[in-house]
LODRENSE-269938 format. One line per field, with one value per residue (C-alpha): residue in three letters; chain; residue number from 1; x, y, z. Coordinates in Angstrom, 2 decimals. Each point is the difference from the previous one (the first is absolute). Layout:
BEGIN
type [ALA,...] .
mol [A,...] .
seq [NUM,...] .
east [X,...] .
north [Y,...] .
up [Z,...] .
% end
This chain:
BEGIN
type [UNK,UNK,UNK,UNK,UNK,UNK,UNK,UNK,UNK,UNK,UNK,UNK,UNK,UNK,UNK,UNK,UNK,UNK,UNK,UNK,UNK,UNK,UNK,UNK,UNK,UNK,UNK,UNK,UNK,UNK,UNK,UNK,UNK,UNK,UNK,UNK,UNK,UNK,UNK,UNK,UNK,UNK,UNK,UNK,UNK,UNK,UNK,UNK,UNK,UNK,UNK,UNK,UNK,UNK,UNK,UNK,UNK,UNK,UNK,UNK,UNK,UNK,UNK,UNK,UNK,UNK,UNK,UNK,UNK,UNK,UNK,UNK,UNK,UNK,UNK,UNK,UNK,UNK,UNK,UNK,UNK,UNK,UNK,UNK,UNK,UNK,UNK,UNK,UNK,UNK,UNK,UNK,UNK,UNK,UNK,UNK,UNK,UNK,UNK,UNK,UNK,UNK,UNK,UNK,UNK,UNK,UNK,UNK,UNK,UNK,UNK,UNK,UNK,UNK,UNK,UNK,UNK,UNK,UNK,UNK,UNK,UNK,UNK,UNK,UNK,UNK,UNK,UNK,UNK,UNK,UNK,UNK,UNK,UNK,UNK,UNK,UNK,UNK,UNK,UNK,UNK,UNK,UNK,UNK,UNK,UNK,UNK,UNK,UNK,UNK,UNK,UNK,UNK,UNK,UNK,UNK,UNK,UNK,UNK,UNK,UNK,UNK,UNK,UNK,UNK,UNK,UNK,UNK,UNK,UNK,UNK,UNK,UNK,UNK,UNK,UNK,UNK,UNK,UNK,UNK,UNK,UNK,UNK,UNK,UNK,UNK,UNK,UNK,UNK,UNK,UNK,UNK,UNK,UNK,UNK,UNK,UNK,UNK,UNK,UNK,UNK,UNK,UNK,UNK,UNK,UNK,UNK,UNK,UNK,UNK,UNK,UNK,UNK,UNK,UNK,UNK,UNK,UNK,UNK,UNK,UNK,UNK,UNK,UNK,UNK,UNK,UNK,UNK,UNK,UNK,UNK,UNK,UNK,UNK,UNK,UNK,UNK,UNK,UNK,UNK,UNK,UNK,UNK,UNK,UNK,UNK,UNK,UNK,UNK,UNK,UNK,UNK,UNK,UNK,UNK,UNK,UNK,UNK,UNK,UNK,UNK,UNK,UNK,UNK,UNK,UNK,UNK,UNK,UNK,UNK,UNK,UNK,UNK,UNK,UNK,UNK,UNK,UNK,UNK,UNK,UNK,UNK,UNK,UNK,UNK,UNK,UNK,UNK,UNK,UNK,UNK,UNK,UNK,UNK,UNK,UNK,UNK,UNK,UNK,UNK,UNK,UNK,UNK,UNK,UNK,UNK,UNK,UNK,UNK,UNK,UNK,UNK,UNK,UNK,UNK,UNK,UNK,UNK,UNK,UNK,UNK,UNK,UNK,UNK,UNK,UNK,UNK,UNK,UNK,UNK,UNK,UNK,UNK,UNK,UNK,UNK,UNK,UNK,UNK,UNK,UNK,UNK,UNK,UNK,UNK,UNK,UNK,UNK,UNK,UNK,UNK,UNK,UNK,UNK,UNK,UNK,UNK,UNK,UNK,UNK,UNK,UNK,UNK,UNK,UNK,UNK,UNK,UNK,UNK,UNK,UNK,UNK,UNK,UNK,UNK,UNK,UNK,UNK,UNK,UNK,UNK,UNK,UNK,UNK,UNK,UNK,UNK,UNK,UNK,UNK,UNK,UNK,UNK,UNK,UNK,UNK,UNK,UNK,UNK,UNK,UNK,UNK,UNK,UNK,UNK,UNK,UNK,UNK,UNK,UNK,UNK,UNK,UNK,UNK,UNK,UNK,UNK,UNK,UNK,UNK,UNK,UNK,UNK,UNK,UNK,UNK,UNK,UNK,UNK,UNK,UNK,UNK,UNK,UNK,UNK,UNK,UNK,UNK,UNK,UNK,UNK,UNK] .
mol [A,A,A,A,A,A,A,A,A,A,A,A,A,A,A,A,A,A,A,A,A,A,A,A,A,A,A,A,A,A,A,A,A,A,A,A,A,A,A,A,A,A,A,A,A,A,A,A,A,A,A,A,A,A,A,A,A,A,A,A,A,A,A,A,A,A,A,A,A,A,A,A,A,A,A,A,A,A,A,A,A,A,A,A,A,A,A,A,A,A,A,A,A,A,A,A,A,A,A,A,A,A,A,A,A,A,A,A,A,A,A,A,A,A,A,A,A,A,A,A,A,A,A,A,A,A,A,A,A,A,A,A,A,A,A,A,A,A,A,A,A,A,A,A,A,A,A,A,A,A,A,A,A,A,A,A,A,A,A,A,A,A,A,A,A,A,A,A,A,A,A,A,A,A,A,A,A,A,A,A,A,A,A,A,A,A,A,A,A,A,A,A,A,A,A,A,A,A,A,A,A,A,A,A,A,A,A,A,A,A,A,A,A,A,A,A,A,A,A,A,A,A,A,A,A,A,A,A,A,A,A,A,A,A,A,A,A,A,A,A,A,A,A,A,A,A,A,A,A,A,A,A,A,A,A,A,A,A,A,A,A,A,A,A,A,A,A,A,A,A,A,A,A,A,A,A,A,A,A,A,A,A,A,A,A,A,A,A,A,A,A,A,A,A,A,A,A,A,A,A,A,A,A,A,A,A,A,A,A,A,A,A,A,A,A,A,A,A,A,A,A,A,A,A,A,A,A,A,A,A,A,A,A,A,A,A,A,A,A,A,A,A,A,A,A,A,A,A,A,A,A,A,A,A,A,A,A,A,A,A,A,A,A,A,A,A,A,A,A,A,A,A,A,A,A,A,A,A,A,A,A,A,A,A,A,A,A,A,A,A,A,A,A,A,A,A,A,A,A,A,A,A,A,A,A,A,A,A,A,A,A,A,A,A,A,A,A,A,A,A,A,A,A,A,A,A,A,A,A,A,A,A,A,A,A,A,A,A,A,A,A,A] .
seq [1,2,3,4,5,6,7,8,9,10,11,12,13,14,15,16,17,18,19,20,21,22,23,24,25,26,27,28,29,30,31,32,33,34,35,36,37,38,39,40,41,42,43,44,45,46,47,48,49,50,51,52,53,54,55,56,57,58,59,60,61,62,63,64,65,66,67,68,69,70,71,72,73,74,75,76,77,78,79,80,81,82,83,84,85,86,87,88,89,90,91,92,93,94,95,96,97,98,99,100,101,102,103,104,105,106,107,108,109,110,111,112,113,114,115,116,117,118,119,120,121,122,123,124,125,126,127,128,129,130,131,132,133,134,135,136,137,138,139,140,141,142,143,144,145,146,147,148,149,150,151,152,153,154,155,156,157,158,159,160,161,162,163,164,165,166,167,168,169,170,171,172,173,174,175,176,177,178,179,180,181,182,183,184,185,186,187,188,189,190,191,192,193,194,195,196,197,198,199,200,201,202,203,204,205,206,207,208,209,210,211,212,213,214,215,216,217,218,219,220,221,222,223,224,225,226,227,228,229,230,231,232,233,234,235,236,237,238,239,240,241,242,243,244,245,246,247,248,249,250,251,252,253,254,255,256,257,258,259,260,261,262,263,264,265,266,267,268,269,270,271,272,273,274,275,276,277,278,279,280,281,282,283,284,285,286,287,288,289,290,291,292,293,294,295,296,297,298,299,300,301,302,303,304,305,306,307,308,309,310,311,312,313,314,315,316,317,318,319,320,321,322,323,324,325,326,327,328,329,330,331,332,333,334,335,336,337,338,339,340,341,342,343,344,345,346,347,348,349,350,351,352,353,354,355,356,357,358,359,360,361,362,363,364,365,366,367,368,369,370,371,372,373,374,375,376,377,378,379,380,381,382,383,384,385,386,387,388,389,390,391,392,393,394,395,396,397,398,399,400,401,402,403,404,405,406,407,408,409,410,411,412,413,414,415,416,417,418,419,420,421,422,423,424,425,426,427,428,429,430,431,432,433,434,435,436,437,438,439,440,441,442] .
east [-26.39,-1.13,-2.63,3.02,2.76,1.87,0.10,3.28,1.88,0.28,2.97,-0.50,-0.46,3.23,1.85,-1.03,0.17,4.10,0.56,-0.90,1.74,3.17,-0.79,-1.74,2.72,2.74,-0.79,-1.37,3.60,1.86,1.33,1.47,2.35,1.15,0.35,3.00,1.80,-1.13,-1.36,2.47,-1.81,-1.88,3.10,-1.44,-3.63,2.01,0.93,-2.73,-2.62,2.20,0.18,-3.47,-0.99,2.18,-1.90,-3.20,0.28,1.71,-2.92,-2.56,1.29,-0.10,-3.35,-1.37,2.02,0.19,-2.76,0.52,-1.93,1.53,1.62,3.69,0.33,-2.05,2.93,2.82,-1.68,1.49,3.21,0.26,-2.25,-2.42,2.80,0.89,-3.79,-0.17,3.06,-1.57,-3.30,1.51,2.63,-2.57,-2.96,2.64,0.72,-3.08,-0.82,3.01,-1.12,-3.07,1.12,1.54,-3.18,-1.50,3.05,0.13,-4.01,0.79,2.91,-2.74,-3.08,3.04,0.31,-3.75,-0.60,2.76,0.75,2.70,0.47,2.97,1.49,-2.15,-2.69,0.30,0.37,-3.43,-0.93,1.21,-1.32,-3.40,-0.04,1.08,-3.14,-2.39,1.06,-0.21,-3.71,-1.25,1.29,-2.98,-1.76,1.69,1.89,-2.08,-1.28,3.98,0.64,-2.80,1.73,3.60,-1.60,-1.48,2.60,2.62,-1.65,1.21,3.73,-0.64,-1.56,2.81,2.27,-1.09,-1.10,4.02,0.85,-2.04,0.32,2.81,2.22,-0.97,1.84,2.98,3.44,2.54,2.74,-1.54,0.07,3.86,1.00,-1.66,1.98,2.24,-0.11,1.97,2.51,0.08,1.46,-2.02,-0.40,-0.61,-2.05,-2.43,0.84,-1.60,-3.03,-0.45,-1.66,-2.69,-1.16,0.38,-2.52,-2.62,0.06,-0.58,-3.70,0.01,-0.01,-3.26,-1.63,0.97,-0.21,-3.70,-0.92,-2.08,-2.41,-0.18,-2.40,2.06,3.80,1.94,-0.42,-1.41,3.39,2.84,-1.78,-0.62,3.23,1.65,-2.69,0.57,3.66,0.06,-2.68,1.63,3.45,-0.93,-1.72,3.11,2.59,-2.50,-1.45,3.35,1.77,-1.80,-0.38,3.75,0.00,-3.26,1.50,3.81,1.55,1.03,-3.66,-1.43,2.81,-1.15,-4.29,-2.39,-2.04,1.61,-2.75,-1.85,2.59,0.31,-3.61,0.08,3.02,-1.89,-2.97,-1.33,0.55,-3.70,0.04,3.24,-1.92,-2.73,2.52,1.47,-3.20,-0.77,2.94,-0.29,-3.48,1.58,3.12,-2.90,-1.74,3.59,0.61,-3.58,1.18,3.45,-1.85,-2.23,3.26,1.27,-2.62,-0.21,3.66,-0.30,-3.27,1.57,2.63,-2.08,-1.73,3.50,0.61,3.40,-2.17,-2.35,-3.41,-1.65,1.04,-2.12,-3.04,-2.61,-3.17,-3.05,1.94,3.60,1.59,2.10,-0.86,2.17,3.02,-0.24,-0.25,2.51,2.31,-1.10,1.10,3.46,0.30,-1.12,2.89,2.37,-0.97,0.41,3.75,1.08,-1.00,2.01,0.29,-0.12,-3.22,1.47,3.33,-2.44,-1.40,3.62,1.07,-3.48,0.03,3.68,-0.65,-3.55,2.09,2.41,-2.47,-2.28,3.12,0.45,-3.12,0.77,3.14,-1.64,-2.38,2.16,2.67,-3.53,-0.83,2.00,-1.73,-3.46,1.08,1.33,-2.62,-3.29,1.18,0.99,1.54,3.62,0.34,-2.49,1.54,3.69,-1.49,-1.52,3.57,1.74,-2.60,-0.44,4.31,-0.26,-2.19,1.98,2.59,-1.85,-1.31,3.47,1.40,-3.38,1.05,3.42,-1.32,-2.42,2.75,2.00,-2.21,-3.55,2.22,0.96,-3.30,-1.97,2.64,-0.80,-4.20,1.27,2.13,-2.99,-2.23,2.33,-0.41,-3.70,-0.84,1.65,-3.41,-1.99,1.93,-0.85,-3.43,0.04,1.80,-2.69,-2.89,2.18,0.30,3.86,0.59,-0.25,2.97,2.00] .
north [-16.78,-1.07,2.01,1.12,0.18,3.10,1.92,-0.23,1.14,-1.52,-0.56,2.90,1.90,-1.02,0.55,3.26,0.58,-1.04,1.57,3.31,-0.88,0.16,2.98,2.19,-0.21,1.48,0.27,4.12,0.79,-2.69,2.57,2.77,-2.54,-1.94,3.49,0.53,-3.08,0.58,-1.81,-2.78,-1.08,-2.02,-2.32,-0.49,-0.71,-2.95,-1.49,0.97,-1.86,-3.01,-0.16,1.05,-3.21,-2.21,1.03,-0.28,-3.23,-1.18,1.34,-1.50,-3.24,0.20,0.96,-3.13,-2.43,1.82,-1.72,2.57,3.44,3.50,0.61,0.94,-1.20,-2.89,-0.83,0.51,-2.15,-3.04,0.61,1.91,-0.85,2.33,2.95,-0.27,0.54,2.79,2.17,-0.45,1.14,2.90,1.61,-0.28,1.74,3.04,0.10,0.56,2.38,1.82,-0.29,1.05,3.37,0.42,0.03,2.82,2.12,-0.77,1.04,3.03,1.17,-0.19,2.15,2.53,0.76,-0.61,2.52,2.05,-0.76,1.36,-1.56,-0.46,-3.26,-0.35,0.48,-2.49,-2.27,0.68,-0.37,-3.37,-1.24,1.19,-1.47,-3.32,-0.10,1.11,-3.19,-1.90,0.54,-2.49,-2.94,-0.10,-0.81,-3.62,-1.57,-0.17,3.66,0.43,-2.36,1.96,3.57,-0.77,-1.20,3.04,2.44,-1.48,1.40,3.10,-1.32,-2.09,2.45,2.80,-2.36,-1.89,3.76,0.61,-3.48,0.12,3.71,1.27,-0.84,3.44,2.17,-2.38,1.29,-2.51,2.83,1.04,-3.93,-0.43,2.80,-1.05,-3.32,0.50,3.47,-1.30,-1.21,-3.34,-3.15,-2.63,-2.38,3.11,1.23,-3.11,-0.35,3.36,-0.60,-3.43,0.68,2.33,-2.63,-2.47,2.50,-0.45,-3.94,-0.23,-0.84,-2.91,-2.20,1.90,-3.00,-2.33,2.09,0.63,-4.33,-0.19,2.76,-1.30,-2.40,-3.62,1.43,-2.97,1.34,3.58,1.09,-1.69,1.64,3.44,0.18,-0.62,1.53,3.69,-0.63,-0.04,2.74,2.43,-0.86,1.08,3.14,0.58,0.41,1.50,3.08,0.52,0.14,2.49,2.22,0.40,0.77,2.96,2.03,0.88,-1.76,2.21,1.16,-3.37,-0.38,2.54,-0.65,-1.38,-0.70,-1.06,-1.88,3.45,1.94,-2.22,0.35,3.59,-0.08,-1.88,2.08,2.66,0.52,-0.50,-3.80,-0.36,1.02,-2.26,-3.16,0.94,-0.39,-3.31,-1.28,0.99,-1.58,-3.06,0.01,0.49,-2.86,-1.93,1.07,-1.12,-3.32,-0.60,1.22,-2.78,-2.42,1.34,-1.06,-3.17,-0.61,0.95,-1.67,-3.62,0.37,0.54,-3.13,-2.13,1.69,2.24,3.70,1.06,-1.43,3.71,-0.01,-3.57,1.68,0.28,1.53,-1.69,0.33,-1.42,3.67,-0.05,3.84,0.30,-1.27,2.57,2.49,-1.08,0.21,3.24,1.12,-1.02,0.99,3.46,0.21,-0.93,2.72,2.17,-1.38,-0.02,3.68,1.57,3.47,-1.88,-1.92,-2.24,-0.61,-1.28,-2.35,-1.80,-0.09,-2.02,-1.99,-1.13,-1.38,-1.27,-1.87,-1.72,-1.07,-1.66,-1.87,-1.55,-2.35,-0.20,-1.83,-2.13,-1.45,-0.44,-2.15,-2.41,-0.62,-3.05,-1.25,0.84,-1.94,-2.72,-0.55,0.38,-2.46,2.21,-2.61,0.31,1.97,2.73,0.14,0.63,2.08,2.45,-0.07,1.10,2.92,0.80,0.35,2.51,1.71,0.06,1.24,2.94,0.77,0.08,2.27,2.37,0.36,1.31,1.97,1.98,1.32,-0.28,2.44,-2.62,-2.44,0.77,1.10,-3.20,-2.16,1.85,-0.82,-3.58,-0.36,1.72,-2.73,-2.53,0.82,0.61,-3.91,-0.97,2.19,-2.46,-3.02,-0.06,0.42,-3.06,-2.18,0.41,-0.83,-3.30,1.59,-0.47,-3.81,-1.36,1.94,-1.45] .
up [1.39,3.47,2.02,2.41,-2.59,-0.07,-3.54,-2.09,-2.96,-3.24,-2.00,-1.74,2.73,2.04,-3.33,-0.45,3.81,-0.28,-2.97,1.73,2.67,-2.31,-2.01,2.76,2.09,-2.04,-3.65,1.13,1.39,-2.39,-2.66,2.33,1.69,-3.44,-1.23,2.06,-1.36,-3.47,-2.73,0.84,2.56,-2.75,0.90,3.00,-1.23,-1.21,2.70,2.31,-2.49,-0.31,3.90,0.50,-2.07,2.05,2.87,-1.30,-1.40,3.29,2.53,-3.01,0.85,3.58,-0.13,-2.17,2.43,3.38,2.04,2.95,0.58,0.41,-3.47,0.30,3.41,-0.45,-2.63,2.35,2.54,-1.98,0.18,2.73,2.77,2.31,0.15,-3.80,-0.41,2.21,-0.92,-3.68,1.22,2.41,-3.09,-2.41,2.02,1.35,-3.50,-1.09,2.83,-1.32,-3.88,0.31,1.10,-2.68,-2.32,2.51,-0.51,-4.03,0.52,2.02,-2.68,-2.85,1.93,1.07,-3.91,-1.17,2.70,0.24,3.75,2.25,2.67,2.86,0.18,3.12,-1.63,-2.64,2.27,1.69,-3.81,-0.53,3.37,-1.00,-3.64,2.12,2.65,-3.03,-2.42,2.93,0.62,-3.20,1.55,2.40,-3.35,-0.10,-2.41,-3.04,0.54,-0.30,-3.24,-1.43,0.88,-0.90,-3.52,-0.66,1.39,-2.00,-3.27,1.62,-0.85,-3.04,-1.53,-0.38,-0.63,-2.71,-1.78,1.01,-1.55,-3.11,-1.55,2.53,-2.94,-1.66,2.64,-0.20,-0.42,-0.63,0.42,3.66,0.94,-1.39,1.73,3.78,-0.62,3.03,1.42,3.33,-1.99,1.80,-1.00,-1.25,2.97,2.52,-2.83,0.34,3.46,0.56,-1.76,1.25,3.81,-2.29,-2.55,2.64,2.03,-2.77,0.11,3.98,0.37,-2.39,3.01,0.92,-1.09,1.80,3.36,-1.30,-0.75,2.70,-1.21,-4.06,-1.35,-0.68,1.08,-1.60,-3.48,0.41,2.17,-2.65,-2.89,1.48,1.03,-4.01,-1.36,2.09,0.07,-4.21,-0.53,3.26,-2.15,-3.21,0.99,2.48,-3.12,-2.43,2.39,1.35,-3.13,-1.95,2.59,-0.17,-3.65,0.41,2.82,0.34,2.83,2.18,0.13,1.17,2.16,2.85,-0.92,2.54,-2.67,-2.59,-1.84,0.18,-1.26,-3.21,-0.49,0.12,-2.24,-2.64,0.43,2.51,3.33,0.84,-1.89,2.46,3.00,-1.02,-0.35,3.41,1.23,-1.24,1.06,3.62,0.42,-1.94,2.85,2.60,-1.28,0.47,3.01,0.98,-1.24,1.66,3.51,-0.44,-0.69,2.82,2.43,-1.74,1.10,3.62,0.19,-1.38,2.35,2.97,-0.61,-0.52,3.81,-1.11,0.10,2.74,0.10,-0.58,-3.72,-0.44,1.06,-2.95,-1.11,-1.29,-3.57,1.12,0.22,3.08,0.69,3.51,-1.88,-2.53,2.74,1.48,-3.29,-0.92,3.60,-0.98,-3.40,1.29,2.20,-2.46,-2.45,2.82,0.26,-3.47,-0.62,-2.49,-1.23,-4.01,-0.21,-2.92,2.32,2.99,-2.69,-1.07,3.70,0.56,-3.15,0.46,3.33,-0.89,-2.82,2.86,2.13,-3.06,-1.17,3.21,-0.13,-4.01,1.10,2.52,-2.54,-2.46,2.08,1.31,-3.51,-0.03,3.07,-1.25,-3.49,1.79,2.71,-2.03,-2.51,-3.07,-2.83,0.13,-3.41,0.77,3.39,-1.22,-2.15,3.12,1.63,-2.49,-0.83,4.05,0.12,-3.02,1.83,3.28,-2.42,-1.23,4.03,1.16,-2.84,0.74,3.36,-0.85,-2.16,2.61,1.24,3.88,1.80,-1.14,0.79,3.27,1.27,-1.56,1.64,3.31,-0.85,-0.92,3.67,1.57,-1.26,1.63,2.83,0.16,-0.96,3.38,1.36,-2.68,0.22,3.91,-0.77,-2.49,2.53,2.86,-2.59,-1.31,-3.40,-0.53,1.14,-3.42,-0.64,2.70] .
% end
């Protein structure tokens, strides 16, 4: 490393640093929304894994032949020019804006029962916008201090779960999972359909690495193998936590918990031991949300520099952390909380997530339609390249059926964001003209 060089995360480091991603930002809250589509949401385990892979393999490959910088939209770029790039960029960061309040508010719903809190829905809020601004505060650390913290907070996770995974088993009831099957009564396809924008949920931030190559030691082979690597490991803890939970606490129980990961803890053993798991889970979803505030600056801060966001959210410190951008984004994400207040904390989160799904999907789509430009431009040998497209379309597949399945409301609001974003480039696109930045695409 060079006297000036800036320090960066290993492999390791950014695998462990996406697999959090993934499991910190829904695996706490995971169980209470499969609960009310039953143990046949398994179904949709599935299809979200098969899909999941698709995408993972397909953003792999784009990041071992892309020869452009800025991750997702650095993808789209090929096939879609400067305002491909930037719509990809702008979805994916108000996505993440959105996201990430989620993980405050699945925070907040664990420290109300650890604590025993009442508070207003106001007053949550306030909560969740405080939890926000405090995980924020790390990043001034840079981005190994963060590699280093989302490694160790995500024992905080792993731990509980594999105890779940590995003697969980002895609280099993095979009659309480048969009976949770479908409590809804729903048809099959709605059945999956409903579980689909939740497993889908704990996927999103497998892309994390390549939004994150410019801060990880040798990014043509660290980013395609973290991403497999915490897309396989988030999967298999994804079906095995969530599945014996349903068959140690009765469904209609887990159904309405804030908690739920607590509750089965307490169920298996005391109270006290499910108070202490609570509490090792929120400092492990702090330590995610840490994380994802850090890949959210990263993603403002690359598009600064390609000249589609402001110049302020370029600005960095002595260790590359663009501290007035995430100002700036905690300013906003603050206001949204304030927006999406509702009187049931868990109902805030699904209104959030289901929109935060949207808006990732949008970019996910983007890249996956360039991958036969990136194939075809950097040389790929015709067999591995038909092999990309037809992996990329399966995933387009799976992104379009995902965003049927979040429903018309996240629909209609993250095609608003997307038309909003639209509109905005003709700000960024003027700005690229007068520096001579969009003539090659003439």
């Amino acid at each position: 490393m060079t006297p000036n060089a800036k320090p960066k995360m290993t492999c390791l480091q950014l695998t462990m640093a996406v697999m959090l991603n993934m499991l910190g930002s829904s695996i706490i809250l995971m169980p209470t929304k499969l609960a009310e589509v039953g143990t046949m949401s398994i179904l949709a385990w599935v299809v979200t894994i098969a899909g999941a892979t698709t995408i993972a393999y397909t953003f792999a490959k784009c990041g071992m032949f892309s020869r452009k910088s800025g991750g997702i939209g650095g993808y789209a770029a090929y096939g879609f020019g400067k305002s491909g790039s930037f719509l990809a960029n702008f979805c994916y960061g108000v996505s993440l804006v959105i996201a990430n309040l989620t993980i405050a508010i699945s925070i907040v719903g664990y420290l109300l029962v650890l604590f025993e809190w009442n508070l207003t829905p106001f007053e949550m809020g306030l909560a969740s916008i405080a939890v926000i601004w405090l995980c924020s505060l790390p990043n001034i650390g840079g981005a190994r201090f963060i590699g280093h913290l989302s490694h160790f907070s995500s024992y905080g996770i792993i731990v509980p779960i594999a105890i779940l995974t590995l003697i969980g088993w002895n609280w099993f009831s095979v009659d309480r999972y048969v009976d949770a099957w479908n409590p809804q009564n729903l048809s099959l396809f709605d059945g999956i359909s409903a579980g689909i924008s939740m497993t889908l949920w704990g996927f999103l931030g497998l892309e994390t690495a390549s939004a994150n190559a410019d801060a990880v030691e040798n990014p043509e082979k660290s980013v395609p193998r973290a991403m497999v690597l915490a897309t396989l490991g988030a999967g298999i803890v994804y079906i095995l936590a969530n599945n014996i939970s349903f068959g140690i606490v009765d469904n209609n129980v887990l159904s309405t918990s804030t908690a739920p990961f607590g509750l089965v803890f307490a169920t298996m053993f005391t109270p006290e031991i499910g108070k202490f798991v609570m509490a090792l889970m929120a400092l492990a979803c702090a330590g995610c949300l840490t994380s994802w505030q850090f890949t959210i600056a990263e993603v403002f801060r690359v598009s600064a520099h390609e000249g589609y966001f402001p110049k302020c959210f370029g600005k960095v410190t002595r260790l590359n952390v663009p501290v007035i951008g995430i100002t700036i984004i905690l300013i906003l994400q603050s206001l949204v909380a304030l927006l999406t207040i509702d009187p049931r904390l868990e109902q805030q989160f699904y209104i959030l997530k289901d929109l935060a799904v949207v808006t990732n999907l949008v970019p996910y789509l983007l890249a996956f339609a360039a991958a036969n430009v990136i194939v075809h431009r950097e040389g790929a040998d015709p067999k591995t390249a038909k092999h990309i497209t037809i992996i990329s379309s399966l995933a387009s597949l799976y992104s379009l059926y995902a965003l049927y399945a979040c429903g018309a409301d996240a629909m209609l609001w993250g095609a608003l964001t997307t038309f909003s974003g639209i509109w905005l480039y003709g700000f960024a696109a003027r700005s690229l003209e007068m520096k001579g930045m969009l003539r090659g695409e003439e």
